[in-house]
C-alpha positions as CSV (number, residue, x, y, z in Angstrom):
1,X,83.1,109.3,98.4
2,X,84.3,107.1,101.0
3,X,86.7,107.2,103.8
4,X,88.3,104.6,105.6
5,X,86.7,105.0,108.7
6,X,83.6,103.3,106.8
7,X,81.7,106.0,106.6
8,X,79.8,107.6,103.7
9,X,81.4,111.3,103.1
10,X,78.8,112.6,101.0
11,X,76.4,113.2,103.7
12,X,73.8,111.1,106.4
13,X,74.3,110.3,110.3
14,X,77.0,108.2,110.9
15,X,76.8,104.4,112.6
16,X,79.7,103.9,113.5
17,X,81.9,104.1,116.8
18,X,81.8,108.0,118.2
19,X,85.5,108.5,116.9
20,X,83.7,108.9,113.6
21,X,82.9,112.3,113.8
22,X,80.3,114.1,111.4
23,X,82.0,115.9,108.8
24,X,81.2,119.8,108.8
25,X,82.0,122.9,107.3
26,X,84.4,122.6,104.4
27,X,85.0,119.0,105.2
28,X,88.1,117.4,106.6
29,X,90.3,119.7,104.9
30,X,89.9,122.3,107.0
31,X,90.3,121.0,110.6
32,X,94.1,120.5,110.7
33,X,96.8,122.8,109.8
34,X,98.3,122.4,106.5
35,X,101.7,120.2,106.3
36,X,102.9,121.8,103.1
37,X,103.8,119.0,100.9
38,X,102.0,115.4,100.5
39,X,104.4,112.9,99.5
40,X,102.9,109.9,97.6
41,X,104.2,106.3,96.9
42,X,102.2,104.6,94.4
43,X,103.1,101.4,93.9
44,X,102.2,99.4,90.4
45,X,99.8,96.4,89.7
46,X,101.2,94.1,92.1
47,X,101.7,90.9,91.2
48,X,101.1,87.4,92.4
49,X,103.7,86.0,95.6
50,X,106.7,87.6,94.3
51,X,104.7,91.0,94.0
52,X,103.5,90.9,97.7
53,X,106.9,89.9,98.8
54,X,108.2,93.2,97.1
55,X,105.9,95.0,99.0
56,X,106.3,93.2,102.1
57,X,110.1,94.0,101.7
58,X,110.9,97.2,100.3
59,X,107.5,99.5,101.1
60,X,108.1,100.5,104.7
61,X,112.0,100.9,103.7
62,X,110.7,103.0,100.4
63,X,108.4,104.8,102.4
64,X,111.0,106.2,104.9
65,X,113.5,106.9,102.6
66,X,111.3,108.8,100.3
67,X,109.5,110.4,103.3
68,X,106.2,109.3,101.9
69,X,103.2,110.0,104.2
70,X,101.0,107.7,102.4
71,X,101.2,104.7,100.3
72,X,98.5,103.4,97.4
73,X,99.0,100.1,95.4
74,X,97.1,98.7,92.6
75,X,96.3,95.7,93.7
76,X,94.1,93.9,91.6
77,X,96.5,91.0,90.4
78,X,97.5,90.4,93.7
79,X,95.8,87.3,94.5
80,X,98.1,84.4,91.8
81,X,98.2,87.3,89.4
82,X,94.5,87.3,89.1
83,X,92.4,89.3,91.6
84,X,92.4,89.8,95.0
85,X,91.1,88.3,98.2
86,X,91.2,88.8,101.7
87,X,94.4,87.3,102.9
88,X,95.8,88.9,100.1
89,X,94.3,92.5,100.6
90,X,95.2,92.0,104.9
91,X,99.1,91.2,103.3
92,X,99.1,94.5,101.6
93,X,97.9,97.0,103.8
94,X,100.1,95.0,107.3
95,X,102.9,95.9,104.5
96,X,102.1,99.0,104.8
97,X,99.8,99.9,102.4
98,X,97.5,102.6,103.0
99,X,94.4,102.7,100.1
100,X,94.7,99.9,97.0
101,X,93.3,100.2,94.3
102,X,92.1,97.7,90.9
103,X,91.0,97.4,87.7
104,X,89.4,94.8,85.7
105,X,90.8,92.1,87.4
106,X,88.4,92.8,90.6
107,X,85.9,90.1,89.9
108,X,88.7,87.3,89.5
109,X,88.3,86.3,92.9
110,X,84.5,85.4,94.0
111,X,84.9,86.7,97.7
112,X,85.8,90.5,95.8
113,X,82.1,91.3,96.0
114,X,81.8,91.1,99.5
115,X,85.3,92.2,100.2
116,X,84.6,95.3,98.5
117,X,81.7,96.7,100.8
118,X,83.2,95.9,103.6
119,X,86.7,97.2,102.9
120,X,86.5,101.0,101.9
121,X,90.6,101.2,101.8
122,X,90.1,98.4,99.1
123,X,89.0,100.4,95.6
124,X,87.7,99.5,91.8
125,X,87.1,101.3,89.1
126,X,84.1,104.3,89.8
127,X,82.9,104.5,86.5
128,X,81.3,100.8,86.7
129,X,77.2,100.9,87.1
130,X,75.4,102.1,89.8
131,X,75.0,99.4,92.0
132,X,77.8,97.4,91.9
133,X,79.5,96.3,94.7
134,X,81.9,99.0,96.7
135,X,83.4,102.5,95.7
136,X,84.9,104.1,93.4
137,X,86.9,106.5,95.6
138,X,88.2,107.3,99.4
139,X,89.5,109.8,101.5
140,X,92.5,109.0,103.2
141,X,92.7,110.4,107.0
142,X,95.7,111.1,109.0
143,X,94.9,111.4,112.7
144,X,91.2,111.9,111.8
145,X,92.3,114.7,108.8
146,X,92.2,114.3,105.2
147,X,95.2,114.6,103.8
148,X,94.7,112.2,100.4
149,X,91.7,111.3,98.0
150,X,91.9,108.6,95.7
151,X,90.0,107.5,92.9
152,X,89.9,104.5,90.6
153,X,88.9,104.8,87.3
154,X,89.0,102.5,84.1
155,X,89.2,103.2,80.5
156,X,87.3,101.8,77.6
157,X,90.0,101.4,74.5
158,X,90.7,97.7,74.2
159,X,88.9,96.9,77.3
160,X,85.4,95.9,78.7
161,X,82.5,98.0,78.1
162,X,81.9,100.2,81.1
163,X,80.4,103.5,81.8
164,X,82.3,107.1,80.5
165,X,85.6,107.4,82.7
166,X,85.6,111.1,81.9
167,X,82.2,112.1,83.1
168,X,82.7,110.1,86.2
169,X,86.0,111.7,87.0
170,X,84.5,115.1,86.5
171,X,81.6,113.8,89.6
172,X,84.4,111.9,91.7
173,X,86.5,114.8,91.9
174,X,84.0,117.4,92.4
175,X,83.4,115.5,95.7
176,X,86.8,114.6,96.7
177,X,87.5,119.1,96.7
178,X,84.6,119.7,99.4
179,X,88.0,117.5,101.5
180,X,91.1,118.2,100.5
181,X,92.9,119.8,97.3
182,X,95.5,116.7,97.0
183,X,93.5,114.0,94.1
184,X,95.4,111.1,93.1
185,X,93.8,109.0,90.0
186,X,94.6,105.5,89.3
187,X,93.4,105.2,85.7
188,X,93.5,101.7,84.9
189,X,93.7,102.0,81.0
190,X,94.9,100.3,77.7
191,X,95.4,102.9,75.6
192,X,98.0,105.5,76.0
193,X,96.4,108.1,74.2
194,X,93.1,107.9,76.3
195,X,95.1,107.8,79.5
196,X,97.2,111.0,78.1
197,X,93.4,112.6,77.5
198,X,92.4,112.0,80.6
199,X,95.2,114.0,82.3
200,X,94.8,116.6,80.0
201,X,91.5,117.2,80.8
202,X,91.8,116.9,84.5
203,X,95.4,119.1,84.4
204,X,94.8,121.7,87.6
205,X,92.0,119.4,89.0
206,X,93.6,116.7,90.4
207,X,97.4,116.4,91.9
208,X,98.3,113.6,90.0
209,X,97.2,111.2,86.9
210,X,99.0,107.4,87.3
211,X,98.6,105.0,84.4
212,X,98.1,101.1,85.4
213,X,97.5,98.2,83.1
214,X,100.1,97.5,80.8
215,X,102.9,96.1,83.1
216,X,105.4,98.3,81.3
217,X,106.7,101.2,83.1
218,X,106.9,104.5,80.9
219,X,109.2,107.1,80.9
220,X,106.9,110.3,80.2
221,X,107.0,111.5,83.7
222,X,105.8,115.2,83.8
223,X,103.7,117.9,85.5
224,X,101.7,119.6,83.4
225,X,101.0,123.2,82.8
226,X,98.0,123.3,85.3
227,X,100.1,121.0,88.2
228,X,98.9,117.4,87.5
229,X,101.9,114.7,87.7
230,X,101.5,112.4,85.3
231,X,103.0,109.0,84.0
232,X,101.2,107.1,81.3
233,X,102.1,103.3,83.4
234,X,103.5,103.1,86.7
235,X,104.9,99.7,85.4
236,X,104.0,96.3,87.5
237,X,105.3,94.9,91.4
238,X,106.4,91.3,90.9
239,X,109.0,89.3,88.8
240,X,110.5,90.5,85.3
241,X,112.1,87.9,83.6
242,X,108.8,86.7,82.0
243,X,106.2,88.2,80.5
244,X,104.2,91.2,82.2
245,X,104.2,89.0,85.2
246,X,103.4,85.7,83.3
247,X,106.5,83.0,82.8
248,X,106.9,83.8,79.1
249,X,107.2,79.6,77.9
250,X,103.1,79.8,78.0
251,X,102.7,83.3,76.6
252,X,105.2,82.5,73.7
253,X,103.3,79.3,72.8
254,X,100.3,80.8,72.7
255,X,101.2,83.6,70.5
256,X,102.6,80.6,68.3
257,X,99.6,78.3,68.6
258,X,96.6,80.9,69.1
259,X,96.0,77.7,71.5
260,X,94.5,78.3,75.1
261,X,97.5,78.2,77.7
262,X,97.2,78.4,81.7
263,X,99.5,81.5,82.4
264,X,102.2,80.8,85.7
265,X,103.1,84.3,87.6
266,X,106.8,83.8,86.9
267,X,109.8,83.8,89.7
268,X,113.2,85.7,89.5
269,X,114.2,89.6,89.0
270,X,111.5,90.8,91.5
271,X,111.0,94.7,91.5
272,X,108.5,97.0,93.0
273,X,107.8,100.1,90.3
274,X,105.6,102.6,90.3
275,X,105.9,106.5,91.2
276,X,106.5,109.1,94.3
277,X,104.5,112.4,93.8
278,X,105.4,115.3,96.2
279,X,102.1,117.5,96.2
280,X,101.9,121.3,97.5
281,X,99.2,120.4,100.2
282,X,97.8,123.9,99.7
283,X,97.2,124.0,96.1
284,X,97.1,120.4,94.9
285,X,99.9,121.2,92.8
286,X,102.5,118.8,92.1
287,X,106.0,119.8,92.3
288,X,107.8,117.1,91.0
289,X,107.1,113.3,89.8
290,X,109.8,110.2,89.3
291,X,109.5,107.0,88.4
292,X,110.4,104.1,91.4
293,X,112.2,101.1,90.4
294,X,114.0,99.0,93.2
295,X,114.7,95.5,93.0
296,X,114.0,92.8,95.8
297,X,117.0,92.0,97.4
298,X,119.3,95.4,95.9
């Protein structure tokens, strides 16, 4: 578990400047007064120019009408709607962004495997092998208290092989309680029915589930019975009048031709989609989850 001061939250002395103080006790959660609720913007996979425009536009405005104390992105198709570099990532969080997270479009861009270490705001998936480049998860401070973990995950229907996303939830979240109660997982996931499982099994152990992936937002909003939010896709950041992001000439061809086509982020009908999660700081619990839709420009 990471937090974004860049220092390692599972234990060890610190090296950094002497504003990162050791972590005692019960951990950050317990040196600041409880504010009650945890509002949470989370944005979906942004993508490409028009996708960081969206975010550049309507996050800060989003985030003050919603009263959202923290903002997380998927980011991972950020960079030409494949990856994500450091300009890219630096666009983001000066947007306002406050922890992104990816999927298996990290590798996309070469510089992502140094990025990664040197960035602990910037997440992928924690259920890749031991020894691959960054983390998995953070803890998100507000004037040096936690108020937010995140953790990345990915799923394994119709994807690449990687390690159990269940078994490394159940480590990742373990940790993330010794700091605060409020969990948000970005499960970055094919399948609906695993994503669904994996909110069922985490349902009271984490404040919220978001699905990210498919591009297409759903509409089965819900808190479930033990106070996880939950939405199977938080839909995609960027321009909808082609394909999931893609101009749809080149996608239709190919599905045609089963011929190799370069794939164009598209233009027009820019939107930023995703969710806003308010979270009973105190329990974890969320009260209430709704899907975000605004157009650039509306």
């Amino acid at each position: 578990m990471r937090g974004v001061l860049g220092r390692d939250y599972g234990g060890g002395d610190e090296d950094g400047p002497a504003t990162q103080a050791r972590i005692g006790g019960g951990g950050l959660a317990d040196r600041r007064p409880l504010i009650q609720r945890v509002k949470i913007l989370f944005i979906g996979d942004v993508v490409g120019e028009p996708g960081r425009r969206a975010v550049a536009g309507l996050a800060a405005k989003l985030r003050a009408r919603m009263g959202a104390d923290v903002v997380v992105a998927n980011g991972e198709n950020a960079a030409g709607g494949a990856g994500i570099t450091r300009n890219t990532a630096r666009e983001l969080f000066a947007a306002g962004v406050d922890i992104i997270t990816t999927g298996d479009h990290i590798w996309d861009q070469k510089e992502a495997a140094q990025l990664l270490p040197e960035e602990p705001r910037l997440l992928r998936p924690a259920n890749y092998p031991a020894g691959t480049p960054g983390q998995g998860s953070v803890v998100w401070p507000s004037e040096g208290s936690a108020i937010l973990a995140v953790i990345n995950l990915q799923g394994r229907v119709f994807m690449p092989a990687m390690d159990d996303p269940f078994r490394a939830a159940r480590d990742e979240v373990a940790r993330a309680r010794s700091y605060t109660s409020t969990i948000l997982v970005d499960f970055h996931a094919e399948a609906t029915s695993e994503k669904i499982a994996l909110a069922r099994w985490l349902d009271g152990q984490v404040s919220a589930v978001i699905g990210t992936h498919t591009h297409v937002q759903t509409a089965d909003e819900q808190v479930m019975p033990g106070g996880t939010a939950f939405l199977c896709d938080a839909g995609f950041t960027g321009p909808h009048d082609g394909v999931i992001g893609r101009e749809a000439a080149p996608v239709i061809e190919r599905f045609l031709t089963g011929m190799p086509r370069r794939f164009e982020v598209a233009r027009g009908r820019v939107h930023l989609q995703g969710a806003l999660i308010d979270v009973d700081e105190a329990t974890g619990r969320a009260r209430a989850i709704e899907r975000v839709s605004e157009p650039l420009g509306g």
